[in-house]
C-alpha positions in Angstrom: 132.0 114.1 97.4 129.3 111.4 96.5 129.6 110.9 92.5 126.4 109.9 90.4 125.8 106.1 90.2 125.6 106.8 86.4 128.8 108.9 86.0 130.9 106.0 88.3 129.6 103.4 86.0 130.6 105.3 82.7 134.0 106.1 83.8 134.3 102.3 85.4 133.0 101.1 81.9 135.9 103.0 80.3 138.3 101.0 82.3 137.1 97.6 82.8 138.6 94.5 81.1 136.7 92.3 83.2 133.1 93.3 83.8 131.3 92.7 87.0 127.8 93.4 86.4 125.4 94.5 89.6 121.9 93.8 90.1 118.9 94.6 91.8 116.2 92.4 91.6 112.6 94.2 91.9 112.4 93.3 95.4 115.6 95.2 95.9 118.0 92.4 96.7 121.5 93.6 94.8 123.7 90.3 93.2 127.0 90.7 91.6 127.6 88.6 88.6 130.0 88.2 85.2 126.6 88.3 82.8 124.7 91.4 82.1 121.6 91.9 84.6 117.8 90.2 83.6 115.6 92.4 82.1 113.2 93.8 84.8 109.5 93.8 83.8 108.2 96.5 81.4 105.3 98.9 81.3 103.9 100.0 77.8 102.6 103.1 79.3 106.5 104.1 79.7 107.3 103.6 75.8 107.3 106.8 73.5 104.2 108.6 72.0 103.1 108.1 68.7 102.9 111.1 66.7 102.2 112.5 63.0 103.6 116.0 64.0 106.0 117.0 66.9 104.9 119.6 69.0 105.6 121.7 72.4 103.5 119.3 74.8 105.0 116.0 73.1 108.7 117.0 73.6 107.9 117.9 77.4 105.9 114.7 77.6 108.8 112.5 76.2 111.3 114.2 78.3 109.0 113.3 81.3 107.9 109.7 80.0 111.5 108.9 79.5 112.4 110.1 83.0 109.6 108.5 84.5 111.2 105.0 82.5 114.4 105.5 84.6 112.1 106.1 87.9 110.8 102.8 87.6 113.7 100.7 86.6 112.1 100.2 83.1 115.4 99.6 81.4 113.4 98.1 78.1 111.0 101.3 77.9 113.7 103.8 78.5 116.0 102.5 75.6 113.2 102.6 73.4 113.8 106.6 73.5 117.2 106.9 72.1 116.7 106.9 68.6 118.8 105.3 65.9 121.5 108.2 65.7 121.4 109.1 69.8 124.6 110.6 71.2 124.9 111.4 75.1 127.3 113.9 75.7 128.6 113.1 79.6 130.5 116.3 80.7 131.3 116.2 84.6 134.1 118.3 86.3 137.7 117.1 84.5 136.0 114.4 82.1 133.8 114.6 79.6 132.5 111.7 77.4 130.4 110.8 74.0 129.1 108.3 73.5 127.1 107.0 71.1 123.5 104.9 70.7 125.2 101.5 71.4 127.2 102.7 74.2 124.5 104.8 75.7 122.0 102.3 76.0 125.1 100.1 77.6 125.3 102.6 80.5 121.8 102.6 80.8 120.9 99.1 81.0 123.4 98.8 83.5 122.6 101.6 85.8 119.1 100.7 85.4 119.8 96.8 86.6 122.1 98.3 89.6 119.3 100.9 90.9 116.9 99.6 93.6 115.3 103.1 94.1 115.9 105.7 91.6 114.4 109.0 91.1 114.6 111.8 88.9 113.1 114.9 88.7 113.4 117.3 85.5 112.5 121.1 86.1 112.4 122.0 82.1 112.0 125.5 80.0 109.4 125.5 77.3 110.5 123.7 74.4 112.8 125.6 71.6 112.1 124.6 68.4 114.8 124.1 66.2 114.3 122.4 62.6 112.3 119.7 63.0 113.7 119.1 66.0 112.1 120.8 70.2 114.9 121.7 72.3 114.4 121.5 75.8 116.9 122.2 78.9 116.1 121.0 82.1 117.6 120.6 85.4 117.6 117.5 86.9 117.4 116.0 90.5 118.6 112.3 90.9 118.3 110.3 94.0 119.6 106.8 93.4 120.4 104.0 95.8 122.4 100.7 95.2 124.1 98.0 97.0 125.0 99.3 100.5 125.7 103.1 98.5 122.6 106.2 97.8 123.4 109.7 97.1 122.1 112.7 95.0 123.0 114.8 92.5 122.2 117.7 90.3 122.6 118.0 86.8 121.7 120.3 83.7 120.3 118.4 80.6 119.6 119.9 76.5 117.8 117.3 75.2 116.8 117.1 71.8 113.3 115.3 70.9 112.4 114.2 67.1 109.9 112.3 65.3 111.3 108.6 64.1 109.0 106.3 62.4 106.3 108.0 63.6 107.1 108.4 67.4 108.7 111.1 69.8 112.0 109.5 70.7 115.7 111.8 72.2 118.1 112.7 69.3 121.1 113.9 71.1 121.4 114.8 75.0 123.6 117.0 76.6 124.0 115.9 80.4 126.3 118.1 82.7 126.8 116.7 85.9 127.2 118.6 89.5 128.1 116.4 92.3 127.0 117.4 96.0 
């Protein structure tokens, strides 16, 4: 069984002492190295909407524009979507794992830098809402590659989008991994 890129490097993160840090270069060459991975170039079009009221279509499009981050290695746009109390709840079969804003965006950055072709591709239900919050559960089709290593995998998100200083960002995701 091929496991996710992301879940390898989550449970590796939880056992390192010494971190090795991979990276892809945008012209896909991957380097190892003892210092986290230079930023890659960003794209403002990636970064979350602003908005005075959340609605339906703004929750989709966040979960979209923040997938769409990922897809092109836009580690600075896609951290600008967890907001400032973001949890990620990993739950894959026999571990599951919480982490929270500082150690998600970790995992991120890091998965991100180690990527030289990424894809995802959320099927989502119409948004749920629920307070002041639009709950949205999608299933998700990943196709990664790095270093010499690709694969695919399936996953079921809930994602919860809110308004934060004025913009749609991800209050809590619930990620559940299947591996092929």
């Amino acid at each position: 069984m091929k496991k996710s890129l992301l879940v390898s490097t989550l449970l590796l993160a939880s056992f390192s002492a010494h971190a090795v840090y991979l990276c892809t270069s945008p012209e896909g060459k991957a380097t190892y190295q003892d210092v986290p991975c230079p930023t890659l170039p960003t794209n403002a079009a990636n970064y979350p909407i602003a908005a005075k009221q959340l609605t339906p279509k703004i929750a989709t499009d966040t979960v979209m524009r923040f997938n769409e981050s990922l897809n092109q290695r836009d580690q600075v746009a896609a951290l600008k979507y967890f907001s400032a109390d973001f949890r990620i709840v990993f739950d894959a079969p026999g571990r599951k794992v919480a982490l929270q804003r500082n150690q998600a965006q970790m995992i991120f950055d890091t998965v991100v830098s180690a990527n030289k072709k990424y894809k995802a591709t959320p099927q989502c239900t119409e948004p749920k809402a629920e307070g002041d919050k639009f709950v949205l559960e999608c299933d998700l089709k990943e196709q990664w590659a790095a270093a010499s290593r690709q694969g695919t995998h399936n996953s079921h998100q809930v994602i919860r989008v809110k308004l934060e200083n004025g913009y749609a960002v991800l209050h809590d995701v619930r990620w559940v991994v299947s591996y092929d």
